[in-house]
C-alpha atoms as one frame of an Amber mdcrd trajectory, in Angstrom:
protein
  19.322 -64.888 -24.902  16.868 -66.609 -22.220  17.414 -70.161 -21.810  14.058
 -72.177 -22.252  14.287 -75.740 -20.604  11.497 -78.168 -21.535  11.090 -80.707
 -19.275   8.431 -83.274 -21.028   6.112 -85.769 -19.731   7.199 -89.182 -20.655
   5.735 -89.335 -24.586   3.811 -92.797 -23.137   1.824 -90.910 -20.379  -2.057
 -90.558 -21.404  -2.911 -86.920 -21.933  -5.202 -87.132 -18.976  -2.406 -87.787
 -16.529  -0.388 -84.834 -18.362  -2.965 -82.212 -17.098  -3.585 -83.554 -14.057
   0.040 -83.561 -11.951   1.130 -81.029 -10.108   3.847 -79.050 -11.783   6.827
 -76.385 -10.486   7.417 -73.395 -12.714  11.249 -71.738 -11.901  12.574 -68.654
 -13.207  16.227 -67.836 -12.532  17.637 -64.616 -13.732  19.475 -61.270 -12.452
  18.423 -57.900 -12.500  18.959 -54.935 -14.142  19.075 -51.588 -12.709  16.848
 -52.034  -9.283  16.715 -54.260  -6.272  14.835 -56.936  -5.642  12.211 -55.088
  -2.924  11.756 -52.482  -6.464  11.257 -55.317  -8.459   9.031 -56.779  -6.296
   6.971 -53.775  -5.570   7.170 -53.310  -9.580   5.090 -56.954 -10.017   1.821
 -55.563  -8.352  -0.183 -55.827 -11.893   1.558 -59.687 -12.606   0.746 -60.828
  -9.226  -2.807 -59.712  -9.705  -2.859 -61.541 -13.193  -1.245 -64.955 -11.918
  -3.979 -64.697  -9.369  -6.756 -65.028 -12.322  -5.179 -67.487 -14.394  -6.383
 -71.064 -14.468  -4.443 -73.545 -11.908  -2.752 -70.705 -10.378  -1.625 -72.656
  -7.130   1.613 -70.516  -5.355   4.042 -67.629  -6.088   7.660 -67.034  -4.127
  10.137 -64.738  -5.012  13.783 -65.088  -3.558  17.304 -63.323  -4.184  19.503
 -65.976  -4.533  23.144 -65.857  -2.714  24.856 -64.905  -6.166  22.176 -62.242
  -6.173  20.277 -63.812  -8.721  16.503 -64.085  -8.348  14.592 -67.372  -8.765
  10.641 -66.857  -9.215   9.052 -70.139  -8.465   5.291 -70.637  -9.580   3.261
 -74.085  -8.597   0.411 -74.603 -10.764  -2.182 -77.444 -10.732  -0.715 -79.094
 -14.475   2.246 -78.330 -16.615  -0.397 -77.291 -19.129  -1.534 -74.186 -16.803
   1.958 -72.800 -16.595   2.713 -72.818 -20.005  -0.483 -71.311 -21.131  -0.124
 -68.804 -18.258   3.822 -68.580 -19.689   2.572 -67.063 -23.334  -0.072 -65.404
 -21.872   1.816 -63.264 -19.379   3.902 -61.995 -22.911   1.224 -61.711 -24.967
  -1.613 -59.739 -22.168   0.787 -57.982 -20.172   3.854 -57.668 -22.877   4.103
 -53.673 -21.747   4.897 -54.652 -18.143   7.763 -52.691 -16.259   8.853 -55.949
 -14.992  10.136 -56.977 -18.431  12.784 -54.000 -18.211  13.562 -54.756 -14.880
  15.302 -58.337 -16.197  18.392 -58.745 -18.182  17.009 -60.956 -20.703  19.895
 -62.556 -21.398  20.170 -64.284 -18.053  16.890 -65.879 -18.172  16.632 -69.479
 -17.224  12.861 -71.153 -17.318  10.725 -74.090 -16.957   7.852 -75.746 -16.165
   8.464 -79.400 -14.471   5.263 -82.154 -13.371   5.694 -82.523  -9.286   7.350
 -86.665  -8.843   7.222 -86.254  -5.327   5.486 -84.135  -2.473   5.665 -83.889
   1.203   3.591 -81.546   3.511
């Protein structure tokens, strides 16, 4: 079962400042059945869909050294990377990248930026 970690704005922040910070978008999970050069080559068709959606900012992809991947996303408001979130399983739900995951490891979220350097 994935793990879904909501990380809210403080309930007193105006909406306005909700959609306008920064936020981080992490994905930790481990794969099943390929390595992590197949199942990058296999996210061709997501890549080219993050690249359309709204506040799309930044995409890495890393194996971690447990061999777990972490797929980190930086989007211009928390409010792009969730909508981008249910999009992704609603408009590209027959992906190969979905098989490529063991579901049960999943570990997401989408966090506002506090602090930024560089």
């Amino acid at each position: 079962m994935a793990r879904i970690i909501d990380y809210n704005m403080h309930a007193d922040a105006p909406r306005s400042e909700q959609r306008v910070m920064e936020a981080v978008e992490i994905t930790t999970f481990r794969l099943r059945g390929c390595t992590v050069e197949q199942f990058i080559d296999a996210n061709a068709g997501v890549d080219a869909w993050l690249r359309r959606q709204p506040g799309f900012r930044s995409r890495r992809i890393m194996e971690q050294a447990d061999g777990s991947v972490a797929d980190v996303l930086v989007w211009a408001a928390v409010s792009d990377g969730r909508a981008a979130a249910d999009g992704l399983m609603d408009e590209l739900a027959d992906s190969p990248v979905h098989n490529l995951i063991d579901q049960r490891t999943v570990c997401w979220s989408v966090s506002p930026v506090r602090h930024s350097v560089g």
